[in-house]
C-alpha positions in Angstrom: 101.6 56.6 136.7 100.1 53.3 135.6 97.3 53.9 137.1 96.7 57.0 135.3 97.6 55.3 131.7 95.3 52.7 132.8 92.2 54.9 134.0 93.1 57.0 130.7 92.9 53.8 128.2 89.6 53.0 129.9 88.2 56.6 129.6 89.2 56.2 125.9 87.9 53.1 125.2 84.7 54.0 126.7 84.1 57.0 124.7 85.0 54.8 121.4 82.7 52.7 122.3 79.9 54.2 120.0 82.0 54.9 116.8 82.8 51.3 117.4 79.6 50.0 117.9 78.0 51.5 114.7 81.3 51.0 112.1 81.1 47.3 113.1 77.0 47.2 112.2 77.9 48.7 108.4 80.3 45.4 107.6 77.6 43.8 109.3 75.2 45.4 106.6 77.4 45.3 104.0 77.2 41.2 103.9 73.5 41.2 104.6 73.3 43.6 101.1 75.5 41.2 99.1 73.7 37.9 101.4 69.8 38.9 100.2 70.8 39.8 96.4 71.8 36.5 96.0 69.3 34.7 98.0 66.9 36.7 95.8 68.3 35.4 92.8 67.8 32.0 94.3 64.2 33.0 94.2 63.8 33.8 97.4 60.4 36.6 98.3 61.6 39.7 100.5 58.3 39.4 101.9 59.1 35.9 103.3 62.4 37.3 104.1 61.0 40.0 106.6 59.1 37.6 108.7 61.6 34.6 108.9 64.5 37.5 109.4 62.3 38.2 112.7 61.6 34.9 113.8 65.3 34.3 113.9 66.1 38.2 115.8 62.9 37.3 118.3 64.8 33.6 119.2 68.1 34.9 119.6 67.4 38.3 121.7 64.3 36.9 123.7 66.2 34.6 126.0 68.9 37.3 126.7 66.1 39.9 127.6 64.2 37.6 129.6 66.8 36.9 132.1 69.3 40.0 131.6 66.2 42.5 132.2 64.2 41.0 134.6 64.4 43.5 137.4 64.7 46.1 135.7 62.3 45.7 133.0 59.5 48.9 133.1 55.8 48.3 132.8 55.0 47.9 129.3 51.9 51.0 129.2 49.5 51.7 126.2 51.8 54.5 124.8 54.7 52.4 124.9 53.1 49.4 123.8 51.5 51.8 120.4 55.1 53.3 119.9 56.7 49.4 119.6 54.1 48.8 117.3 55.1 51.7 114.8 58.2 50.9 115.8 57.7 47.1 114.0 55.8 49.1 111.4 58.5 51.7 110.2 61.8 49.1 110.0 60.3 45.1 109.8 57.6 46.0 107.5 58.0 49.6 105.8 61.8 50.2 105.8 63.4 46.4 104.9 60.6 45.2 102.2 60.9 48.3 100.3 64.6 48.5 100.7 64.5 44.8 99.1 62.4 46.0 96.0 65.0 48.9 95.7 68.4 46.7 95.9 66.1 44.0 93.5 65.2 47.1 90.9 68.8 48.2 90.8 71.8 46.5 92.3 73.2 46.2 95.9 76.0 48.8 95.6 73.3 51.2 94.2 71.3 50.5 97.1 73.3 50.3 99.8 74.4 54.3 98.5 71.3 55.5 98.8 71.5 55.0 102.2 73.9 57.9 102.5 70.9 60.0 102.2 70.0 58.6 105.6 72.1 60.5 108.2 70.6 64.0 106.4 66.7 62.7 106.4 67.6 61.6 110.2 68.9 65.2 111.1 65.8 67.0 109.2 63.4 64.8 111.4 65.1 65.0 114.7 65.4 68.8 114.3 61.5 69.0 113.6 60.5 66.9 116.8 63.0 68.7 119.0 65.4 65.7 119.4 68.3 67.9 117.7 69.0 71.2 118.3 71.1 73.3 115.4 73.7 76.4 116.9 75.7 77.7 113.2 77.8 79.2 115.1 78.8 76.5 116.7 81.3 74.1 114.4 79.4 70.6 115.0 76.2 71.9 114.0 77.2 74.3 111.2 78.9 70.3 109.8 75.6 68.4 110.6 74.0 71.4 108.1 76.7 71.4 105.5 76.8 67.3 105.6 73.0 67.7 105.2 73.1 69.1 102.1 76.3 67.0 100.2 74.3 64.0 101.0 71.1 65.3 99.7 73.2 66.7 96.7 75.0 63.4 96.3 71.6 61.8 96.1 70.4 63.9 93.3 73.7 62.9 91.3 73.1 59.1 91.9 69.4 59.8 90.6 69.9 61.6 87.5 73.7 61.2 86.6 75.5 57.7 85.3 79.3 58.1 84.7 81.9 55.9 84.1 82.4 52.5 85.4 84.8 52.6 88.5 87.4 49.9 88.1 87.3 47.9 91.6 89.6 44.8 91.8 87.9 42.0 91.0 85.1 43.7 89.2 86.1 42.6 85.8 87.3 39.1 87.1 83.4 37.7 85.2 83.6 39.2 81.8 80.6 36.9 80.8 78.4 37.6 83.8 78.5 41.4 83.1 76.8 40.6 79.8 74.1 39.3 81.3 73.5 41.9 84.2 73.7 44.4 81.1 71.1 42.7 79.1 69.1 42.1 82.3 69.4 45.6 83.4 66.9 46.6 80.7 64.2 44.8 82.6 64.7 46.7 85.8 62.4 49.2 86.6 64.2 52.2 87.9 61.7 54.7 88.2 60.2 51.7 91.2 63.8 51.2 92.7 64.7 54.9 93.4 61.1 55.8 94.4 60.9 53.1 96.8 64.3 53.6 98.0 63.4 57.4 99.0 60.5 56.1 100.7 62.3 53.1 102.8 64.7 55.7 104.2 61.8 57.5 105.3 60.7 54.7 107.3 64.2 53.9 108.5 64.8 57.3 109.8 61.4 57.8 111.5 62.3 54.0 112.9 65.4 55.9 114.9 63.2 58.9 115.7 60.5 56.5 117.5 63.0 54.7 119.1 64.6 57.9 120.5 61.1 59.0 122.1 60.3 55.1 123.4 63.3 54.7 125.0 63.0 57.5 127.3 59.7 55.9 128.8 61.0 52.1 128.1 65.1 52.1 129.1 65.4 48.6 129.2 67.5 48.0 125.1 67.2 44.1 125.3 63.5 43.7 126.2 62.4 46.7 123.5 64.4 45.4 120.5 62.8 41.3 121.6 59.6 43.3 121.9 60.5 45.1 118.1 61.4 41.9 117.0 58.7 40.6 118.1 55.8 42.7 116.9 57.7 43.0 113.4 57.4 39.4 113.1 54.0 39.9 113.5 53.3 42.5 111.3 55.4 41.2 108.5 53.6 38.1 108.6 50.3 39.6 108.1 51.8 41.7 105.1 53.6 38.4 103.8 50.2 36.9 103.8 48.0 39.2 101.8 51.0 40.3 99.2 52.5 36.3 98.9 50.1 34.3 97.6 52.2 31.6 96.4 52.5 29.1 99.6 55.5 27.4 98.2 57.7 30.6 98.6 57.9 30.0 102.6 59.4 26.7 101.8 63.4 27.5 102.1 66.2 25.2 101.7 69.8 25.0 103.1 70.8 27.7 101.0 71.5 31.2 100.4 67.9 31.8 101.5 68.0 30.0 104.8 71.8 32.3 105.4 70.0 35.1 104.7 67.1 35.0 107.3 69.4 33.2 109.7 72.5 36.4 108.8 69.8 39.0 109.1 68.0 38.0 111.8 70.9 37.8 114.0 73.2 40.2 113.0 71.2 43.2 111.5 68.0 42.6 113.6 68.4 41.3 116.6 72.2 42.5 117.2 71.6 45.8 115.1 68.6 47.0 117.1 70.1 46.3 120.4 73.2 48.5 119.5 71.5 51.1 117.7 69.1 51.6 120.8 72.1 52.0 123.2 73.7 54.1 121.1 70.7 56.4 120.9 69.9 56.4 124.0 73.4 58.2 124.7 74.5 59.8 121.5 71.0 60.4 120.2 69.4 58.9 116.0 71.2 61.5 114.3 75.1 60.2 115.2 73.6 56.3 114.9 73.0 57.2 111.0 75.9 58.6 110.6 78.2 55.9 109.6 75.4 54.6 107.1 77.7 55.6 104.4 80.5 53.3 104.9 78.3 50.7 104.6 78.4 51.9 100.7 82.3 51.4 100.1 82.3 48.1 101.8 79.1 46.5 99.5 80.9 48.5 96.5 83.8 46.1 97.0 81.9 42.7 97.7 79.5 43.5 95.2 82.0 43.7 92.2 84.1 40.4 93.7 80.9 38.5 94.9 78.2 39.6 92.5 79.8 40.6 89.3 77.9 44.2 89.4 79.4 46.8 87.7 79.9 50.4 89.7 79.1 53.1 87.8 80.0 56.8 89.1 76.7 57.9 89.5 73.3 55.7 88.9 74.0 52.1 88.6 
């Protein structure tokens, strides 16, 4: 009998193993949202950001894939080589720099709810390169369709729609500092936040569909997301160099800026690739993105303690 609860905890734990997995990345999101605005604020470039974000992922996961994934590590071929390179392209360079312009156009909690518009972009991709097939009369993918089209409907509300400000605890704790972010909300451009926003979850999703397609010729999760790492570091750089021509904006202190590459290089690169590419491997991109939006309630709370912001139902 114990061996039967025993074999039955395990079997359970096992298959909770995913949902786990990817809740645990969106509080691990969550602070990296709140982490960059201020480090931003601080003066800190996102260009800069990217490539020291990536230097920190590539320390921390190289070792581990070195000696972890040393027998079993396949033969790095052209087409797997060309599909890590998009790979650093769509995420490092594409996805997180224009995310950064977004969040710095319009606020973190705006930013991190756009990103509910992620799982639906994900499904629409995955169903046109075959990675996701679509029964309606089957239950699970008549939701994945229905789900589709609230998040795609809830994006169109955030675009065009400001309500009400949502009363969170804490929010109102800075009377002066909402002053401010009202007189300074005149300056930001929204037409560039939401605009870049649609097109970094364009890159994010197409990061997961690439990923999807290389690991089925590169299983090994450690060495691809050190080789990611890697070759986004890369690329970054080169991008960092052409659009920051002010040298002095690599020079960081022991700040918010330094906790911010060292935060999201470890726990949203290096950590978040890893787990995201075992979890696609089994479940596939489409349930990876799925918990994306619960990243939103938890940055909607730390952004009204931590950063004063005021939620507004609706565009920010």
């Amino acid at each position: 009998m114990a061996q039967q609860q025993a074999s039955a905890l395990s079997s359970f734990f096992n298959n909770a193993k995913p949902y786990l997995a990817m809740i645990s990345l969106q509080f691990g999101y969550a602070g990296m949202y709140i982490i960059c605005m201020v480090a931003f604020k601080h003066g800190m470039s996102h260009w800069v950001l990217v490539v020291y974000r990536h230097a920190v992922a590539t320390l921390v996961i190289a070792p581990f894939a070195y000696f972890f994934e040393r027998k079993i590590r396949p033969k790095l071929t052209l087409s797997v080589f060309l599909k890590i390179a998009a790979l650093g392209f769509l995420e490092p360079v594409l996805d997180q720099n224009l995310y950064y312009v977004g969040m710095q156009s319009t606020s973190a909690t705006f930013a991190s709810a756009f990103v509910n518009v992620l799982p639906a972009v994900t499904f629409i991709l995955a169903l046109l390169f075959r990675l996701e097939k679509v029964n309606l009369k089957q239950i699970p993918s008549l939701a994945k369709v229905i789900g589709t089209a609230i998040t795609v409907s809830g994006a169109m509300v955030m675009t065009l729609y400001k309500g009400p400000i949502v009363n969170i605890v804490g929010s109102y704790a800075h009377g002066g500092s909402h002053h401010s972010a009202s007189a300074s909300s005149t300056q930001q451009n929204w037409v560039t936040g939401i605009s870049t926003l649609f097109s970094c979850i364009f890159g994010w999703s197409g990061f997961f569909i690439v990923q999807s397609m290389t690991l089925k010729e590169y299983p090994a999760e450690l060495s691809l997301t050190a080789l990611v790492c890697v070759m986004g570091m890369i690329e970054s750089g080169v991008v960092a160099l052409i659009f920051e021509r002010d040298m002095s904006a690599w020079a960081i202190g022991f700040d918010s800026r330094i906790l911010a590459a060292a935060y999201s290089g470890v726990v949203c690169s290096g950590i978040a690739y890893y787990m995201q590419s075992v979890v696609n491997k089994v479940r596939g991109p489409v349930f990876v993105t799925a918990f994306s939006p619960l990243s939103m309630v938890i940055t909607a709370v730390l952004g009204a303690i931590v950063l004063a912001e005021q939620i507004h139902l609706g565009r920010y």
